[in-house]
N, C-alpha and C positions, 0 to 999 in steps of 0.2 A: 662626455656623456651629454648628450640633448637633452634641450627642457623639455620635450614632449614625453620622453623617458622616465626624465624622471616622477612628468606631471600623472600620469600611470600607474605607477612602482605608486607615489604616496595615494592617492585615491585608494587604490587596494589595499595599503597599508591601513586608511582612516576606517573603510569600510567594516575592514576585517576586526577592529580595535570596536566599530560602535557593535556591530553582529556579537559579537562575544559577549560583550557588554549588556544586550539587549539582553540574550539568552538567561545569564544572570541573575537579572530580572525578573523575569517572565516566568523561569519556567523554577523553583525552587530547587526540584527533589537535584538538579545538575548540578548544588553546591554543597550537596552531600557524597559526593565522590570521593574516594580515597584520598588521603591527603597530598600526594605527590600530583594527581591529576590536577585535585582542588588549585592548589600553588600554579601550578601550569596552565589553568582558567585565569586566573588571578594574573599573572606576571606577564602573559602572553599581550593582552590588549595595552598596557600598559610601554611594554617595547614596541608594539606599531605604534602608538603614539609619539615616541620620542624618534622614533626612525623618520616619520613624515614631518618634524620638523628640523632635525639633522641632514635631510636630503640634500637642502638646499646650500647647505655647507662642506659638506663631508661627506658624498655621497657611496664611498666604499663601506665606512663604519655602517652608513644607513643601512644599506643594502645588507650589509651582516647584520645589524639586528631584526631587520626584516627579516630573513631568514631563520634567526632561532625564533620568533615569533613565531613561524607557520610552525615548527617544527613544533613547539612547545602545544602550538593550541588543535593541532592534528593530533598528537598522540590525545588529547584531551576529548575531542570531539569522538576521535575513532574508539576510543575505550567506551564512554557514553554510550556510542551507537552500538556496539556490540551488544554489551547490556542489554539494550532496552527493544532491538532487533530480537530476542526473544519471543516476544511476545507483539509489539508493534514500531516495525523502523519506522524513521521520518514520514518517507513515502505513504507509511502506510496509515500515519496519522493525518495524509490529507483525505482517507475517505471517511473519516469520523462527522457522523450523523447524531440529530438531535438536537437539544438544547449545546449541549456540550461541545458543539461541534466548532464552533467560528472561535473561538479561542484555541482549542488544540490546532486546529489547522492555523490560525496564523503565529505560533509557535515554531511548526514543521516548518513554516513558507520559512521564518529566520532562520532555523537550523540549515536549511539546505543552502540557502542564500549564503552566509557566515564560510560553511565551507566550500563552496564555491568559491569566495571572496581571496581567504585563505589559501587554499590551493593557487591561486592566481597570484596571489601576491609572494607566496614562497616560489614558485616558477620563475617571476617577472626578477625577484632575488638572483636567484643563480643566474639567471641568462646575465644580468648585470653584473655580475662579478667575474664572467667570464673575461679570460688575456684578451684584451684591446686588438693584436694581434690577429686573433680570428676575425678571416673575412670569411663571407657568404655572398655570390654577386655583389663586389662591388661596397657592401655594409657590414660594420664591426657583426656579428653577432648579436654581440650586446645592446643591441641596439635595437633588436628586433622585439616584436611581444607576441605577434600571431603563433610563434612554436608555444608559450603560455598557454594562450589561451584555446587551441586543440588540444594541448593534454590535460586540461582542465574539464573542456567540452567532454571528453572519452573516460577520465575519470566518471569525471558527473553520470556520464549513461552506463557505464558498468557498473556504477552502485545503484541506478535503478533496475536495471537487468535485477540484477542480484535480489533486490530488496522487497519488492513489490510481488511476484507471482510466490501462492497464489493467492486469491481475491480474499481479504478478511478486514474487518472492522476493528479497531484498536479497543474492545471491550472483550472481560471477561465475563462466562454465563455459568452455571452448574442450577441443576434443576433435573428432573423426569425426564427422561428421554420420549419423543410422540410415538405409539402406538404407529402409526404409518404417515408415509409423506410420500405424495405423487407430485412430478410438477410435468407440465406440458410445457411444451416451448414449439412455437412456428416462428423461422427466419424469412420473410422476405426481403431479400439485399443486405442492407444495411441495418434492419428493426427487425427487433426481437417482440413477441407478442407472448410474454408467460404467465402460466398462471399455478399457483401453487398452493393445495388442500395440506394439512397437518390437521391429523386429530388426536385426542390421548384420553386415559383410560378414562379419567370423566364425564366421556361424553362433548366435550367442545369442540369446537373444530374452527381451523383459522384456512382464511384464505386471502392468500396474498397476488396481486396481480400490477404487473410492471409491463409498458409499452417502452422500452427504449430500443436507442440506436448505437452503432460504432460511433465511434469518435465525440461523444457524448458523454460529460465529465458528471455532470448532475440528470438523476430521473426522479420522476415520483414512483411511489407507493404506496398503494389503494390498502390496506389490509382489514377485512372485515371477520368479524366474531360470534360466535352463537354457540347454540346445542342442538348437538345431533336428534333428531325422533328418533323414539327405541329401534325402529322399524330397521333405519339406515345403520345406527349401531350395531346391529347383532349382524348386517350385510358388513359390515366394514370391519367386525373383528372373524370373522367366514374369510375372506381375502386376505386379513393379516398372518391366520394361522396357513391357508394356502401360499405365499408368499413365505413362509417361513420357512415352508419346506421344499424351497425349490435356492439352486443355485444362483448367487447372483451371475445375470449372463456377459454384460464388458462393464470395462470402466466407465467412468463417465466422462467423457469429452465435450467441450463446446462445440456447437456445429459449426461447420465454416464450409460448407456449401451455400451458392449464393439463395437457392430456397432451400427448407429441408424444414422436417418436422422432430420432435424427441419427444417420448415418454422418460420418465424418469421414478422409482420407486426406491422406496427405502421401509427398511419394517424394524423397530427396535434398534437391538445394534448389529444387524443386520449387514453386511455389504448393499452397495446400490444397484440397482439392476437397470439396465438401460436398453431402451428399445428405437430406433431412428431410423431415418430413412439412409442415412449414409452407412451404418450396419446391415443395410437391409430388413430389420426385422422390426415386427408387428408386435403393441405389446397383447397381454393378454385380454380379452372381453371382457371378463368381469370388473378387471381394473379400470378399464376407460366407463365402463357404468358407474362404480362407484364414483371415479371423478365427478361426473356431470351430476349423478347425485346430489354429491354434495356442494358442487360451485351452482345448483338450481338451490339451495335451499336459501331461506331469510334471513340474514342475521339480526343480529341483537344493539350489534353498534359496527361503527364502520369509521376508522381514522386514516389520514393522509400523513406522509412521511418522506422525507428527501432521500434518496441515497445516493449516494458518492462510490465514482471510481477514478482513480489515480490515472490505471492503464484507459482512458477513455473506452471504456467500453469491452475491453479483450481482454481482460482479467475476470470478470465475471461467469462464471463455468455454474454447469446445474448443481454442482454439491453447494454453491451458493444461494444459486433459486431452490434447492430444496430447504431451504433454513439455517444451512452451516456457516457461519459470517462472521460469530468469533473468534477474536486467536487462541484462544486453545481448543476450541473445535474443530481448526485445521493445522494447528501446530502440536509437537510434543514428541515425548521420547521413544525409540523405538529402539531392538536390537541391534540396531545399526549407528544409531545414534538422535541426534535431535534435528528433528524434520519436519516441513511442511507438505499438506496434501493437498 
């Protein structure tokens, strides 16, 4: 076995022993896990550490306790992540905004890292314990690490495949549902220009407006507040009860035409009704009057806010510019089972 092999194999093995370790730390509610998991947090870090300094000796034994090490702290991680993929995977802890935000996320950053680490170093395990015997052009097998580190790579992207779509914030909400909610959206290229009215039966009304682009991890958010004049209210509950009683007409999709414009409405707990130019369809007059209505009126106060998306940018769909962005706002159970929208 070559020293670069093995210099590899223990890297992975330390990394994976500190990532555990950190997680540990950091994050509490993961040492409240069933106790067999608990144990297999606990024992896991513990055998890469003595595998990375056995390497140097004994590097079969190493290499088998490297091995139950991933084993022990993958079933540990994957049961964790199930759990808590409920409501918010890793992933999806990197679009958490606010105060709370730069601790959750650099949580997520070690979870993912940790099993990535892991993954690599139970990989880099078996190729090394493979019969000497196997050639590959010319090279034992075992000797190799790039087959590792692609199935590590394709692991990694098939749990964000998985994990991420679609767009939600790691917070729960329960409260009033809004009386109605439009958003506009114009794409040119690559920027998005939205802007989006919510009012409810009080009389206030919030408008949120966001200039982002593709491939753009972080945007801001304008979101301004006030009360409606009687005047706009009794227009705006006239359109609520019309919108009530009309079907919703498509889903709602992100544009991805390179220009294109959307309407977007929502009434109660209503379905969403979508109007685009990639649908062909115009929404109705009265609705795009009351928009301007109410994105022309004053408000009362007006704050700035960061928001985060994982998928740079192509996760963010209009049921999230219309205000849907909690996880249980767009997760939960249905006849079919537990799902996201």
């Amino acid at each position: 076995m070559t020293t670069k092999s093995k210099v590899i194999s223990a890297t992975s093995f330390l990394l994976s022993a500190w990532g555990i370790g950190s997680l540990l730390a950091l994050w509490p509610a993961l040492r409240s896990a069933e106790t067999p998991m608990l144990l297999a947090s606990l024992l896991s870090p513990v055998l890469f550490l003595v595998a990375s300094v056995v390497i140097v000796y004994r590097p079969r034994i190493a290499y088998g306790l490297g091995l139950a090490a991933a084993v022990l702290a993958l079933a540990w991680l994957v049961r964790t992540e199930l759990v808590q993929s409920r409501w918010a995977s890793s992933w999806i802890l990197l679009n958490a905004s606010g105060t709370y935000g730069v601790p959750v996320i650099s949580i997520a950053v070690v979870k993912i890292l940790t099993t990535g680490f892991v993954l690599l170093g139970g990989l880099c395990a078996i190729l090394r314990l493979l019969p000497a015997g196997w050639i590959l052009r010319d090279q034992p097998v075992g000797e190799r690490t790039w087959p590792a580190v692609a199935l590590t790579a394709l692991t990694m992207v098939a749990w964000f495949i998985w994990a991420v779509p679609p767009y939600r914030q790691p917070i729960i909400v329960d409260g009033i549902p809004m009386t109605l909610r439009i958003l506009h959206v114009e794409k040119r290229g690559l920027w998005f220009h939205e802007t989006s009215v919510r009012t409810s039966r009080n009389g206030i009304f919030w408008i949120s407006r966001y200039d982002r682009r593709l491939f753009q991890y972080q945007f801001q958010e304008n979101l301004e507040e006030g009360v409606m004049p009687p005047a706009v209210e009794q227009e705006v509950k006239a359109l609520v009860q019309s919108l009530a009683a009309q079907q919703p007409t498509q889903s709602p999709k992100a544009l991805r035409s390179w220009n294109a414009e959307g309407w977007y409405a929502k009434v109660g707990y209503h379905g969403i009704s979508a109007f685009t130019t990639e649908y062909a369809t115009t929404p109705p007059v009265e609705l795009v009057t009351i928009f301007h209505e109410l994105d022309d009126l004053k408000p009362d106060s007006t704050t700035r806010a960061n928001t985060r998306d994982v998928c740079l940018g192509f996760c963010y769909d209009p049921v999230a510019g219309l205000g849907f962005t909690a996880a249980n706002q767009r997760c939960g159970y249905s006849p079919s089972g537990y799902n996201c929208r």
